[in-house]
N, C-alpha and C positions, 0 to 999 in steps of 0.2 A: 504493500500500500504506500508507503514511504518513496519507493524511487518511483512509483505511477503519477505520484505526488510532484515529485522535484521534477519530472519528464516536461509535463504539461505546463507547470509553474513556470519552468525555464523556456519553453517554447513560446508562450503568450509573453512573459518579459521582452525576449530579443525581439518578436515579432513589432512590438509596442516598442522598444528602444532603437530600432534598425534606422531610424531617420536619423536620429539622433548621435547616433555612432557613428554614422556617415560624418557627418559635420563635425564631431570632437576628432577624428581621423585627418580630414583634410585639415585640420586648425594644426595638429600634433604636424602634419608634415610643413606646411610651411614654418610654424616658430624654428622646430629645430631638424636637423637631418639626423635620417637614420629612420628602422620600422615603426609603425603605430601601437604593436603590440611590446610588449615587455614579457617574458618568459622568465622564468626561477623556478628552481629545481628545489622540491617540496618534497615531506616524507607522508605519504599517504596512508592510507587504510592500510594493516598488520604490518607497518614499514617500508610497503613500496615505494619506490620513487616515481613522480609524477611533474610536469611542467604545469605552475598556474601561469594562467594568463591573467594581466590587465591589461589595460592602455598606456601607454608608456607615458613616464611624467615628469622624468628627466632628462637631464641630456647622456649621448648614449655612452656608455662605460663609466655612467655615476657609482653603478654599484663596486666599481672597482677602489675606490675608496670607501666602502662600508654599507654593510646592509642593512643599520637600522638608520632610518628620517630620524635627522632631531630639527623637531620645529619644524613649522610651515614656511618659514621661511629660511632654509636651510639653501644655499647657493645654486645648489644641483637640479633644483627642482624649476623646470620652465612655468613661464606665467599661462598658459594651457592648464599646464600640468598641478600649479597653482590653484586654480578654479576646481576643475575634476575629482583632487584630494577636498578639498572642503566640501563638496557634497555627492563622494565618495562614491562620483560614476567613473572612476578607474577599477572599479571592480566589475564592471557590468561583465566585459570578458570569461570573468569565470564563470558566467552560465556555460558555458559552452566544455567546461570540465566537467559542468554537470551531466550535459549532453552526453559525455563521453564515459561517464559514469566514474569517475576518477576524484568526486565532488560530489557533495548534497549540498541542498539549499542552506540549510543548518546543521552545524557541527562544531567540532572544534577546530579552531584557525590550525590548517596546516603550517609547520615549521619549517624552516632549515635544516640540512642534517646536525650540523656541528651544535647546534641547541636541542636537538631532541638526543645527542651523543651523551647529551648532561640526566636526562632524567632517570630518577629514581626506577626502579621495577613496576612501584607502584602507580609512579604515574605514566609507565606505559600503555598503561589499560587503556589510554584516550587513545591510543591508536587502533581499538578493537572496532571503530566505527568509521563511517568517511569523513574524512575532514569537511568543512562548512563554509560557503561563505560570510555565515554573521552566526553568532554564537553570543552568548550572557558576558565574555570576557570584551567580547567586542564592543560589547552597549556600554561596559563599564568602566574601560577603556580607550573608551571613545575619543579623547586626544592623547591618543601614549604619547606622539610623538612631540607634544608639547611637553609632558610631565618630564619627558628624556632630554628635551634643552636645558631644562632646568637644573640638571646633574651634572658632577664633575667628571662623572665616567659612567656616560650612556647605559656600555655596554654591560658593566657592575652592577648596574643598578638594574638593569632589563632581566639579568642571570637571575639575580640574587634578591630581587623584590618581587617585581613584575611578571615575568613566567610563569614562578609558582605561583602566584593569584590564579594569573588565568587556568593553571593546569586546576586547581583546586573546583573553579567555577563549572568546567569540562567535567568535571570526575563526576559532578552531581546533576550535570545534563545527561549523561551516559547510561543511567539510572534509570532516563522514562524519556528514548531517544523516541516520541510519537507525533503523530502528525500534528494534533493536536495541540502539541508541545512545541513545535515547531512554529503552527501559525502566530501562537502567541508568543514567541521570540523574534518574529518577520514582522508583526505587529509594533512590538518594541522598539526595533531597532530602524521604523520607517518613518518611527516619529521621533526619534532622535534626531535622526538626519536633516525629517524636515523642520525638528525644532531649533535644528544646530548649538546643542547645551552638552 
């Protein structure tokens, strides 16, 4: 019932965002050169590795100086790319891992490898489901990337604070991973967006 769920859900999205992707595409190649998409190599359902997509937001080979965003105003990040993170349609892309079944709508935010190299046994467990586009850590977290300019060491602070939140928040979605549970987490996180809080 769950992926009949995310099928249709992601079908009717793209269908309903395809104008719109058209146009944040053309905008992404004139600002800067290089593809529209952005690809990252994520740890998936029981550990697989998988490519998410978004729309790219930076300029290209940002990530080679580091893969967490501190701050929205962080250098790397195009004024496109700018707009798209604040009302967080650089994700729209990964319907199409949904598509691929490699994604559910809701789940736990897939990682990097080298931070899921860090977790505990026990919070392995959040790998026993698909990772998500938007999840309880996401809603609660909703400007990490702000709380992390705030720090003298992002990445200390993202290991050592931040993760474990989010893996704690995951362990108790993983619990009653239902559709049900779902809409009321899509629900959540559609009014964040559009409350921008």
């Amino acid at each position: 019932m769950k992926r009949l769920f995310d099928l249709l859900f992601s079908m009717l999205i793209l269908l309903f965002f395809f104008p719109f992707g058209l146009i944040i595409s053309l905008l992404i190649l004139i600002e800067s050169p290089g593809g529209i998409f952005y690809k990252q190599e994520r740890v998936g359902q029981y550990g697989k590795l998988f490519y998410l997509f978004k729309f790219r937001s930076m300029k290209t080979g940002a990530d080679k100086k580091g893969k967490l965003t501190i701050g929205m105003r962080d250098n790397r990040i195009t004024r496109i790319g700018y707009f798209i993170r604040k009302y967080k349609l650089d994700e729209f892309p990964q319907f199409i891992n949904v598509l691929k079944g490699e994604m559910s709508i809701v789940g736990p935010r897939p990682e990097v490898k080298e931070y899921v190299a860090l977790y505990t046994e026990d919070q392995r467990l959040v790998l026993n489901v698909k990772p998500g586009i938007t999840d309880y850590a996401s809603i609660t977290y909703f400007r990490e990337n702000e709380l992390l300019a705030k720090s003298d060491n992002p990445t200390k602070t993202y290991i050592e604070e931040i993760m474990p939140e989010k893996i704690a928040l995951n362990q108790k979605y993983i619990q009653r991973p239902t559709v049900g549970h779902d809409l009321k987490i899509i629900w959540l996180t559609a009014t964040k967006i559009l409350s921008k809080k």
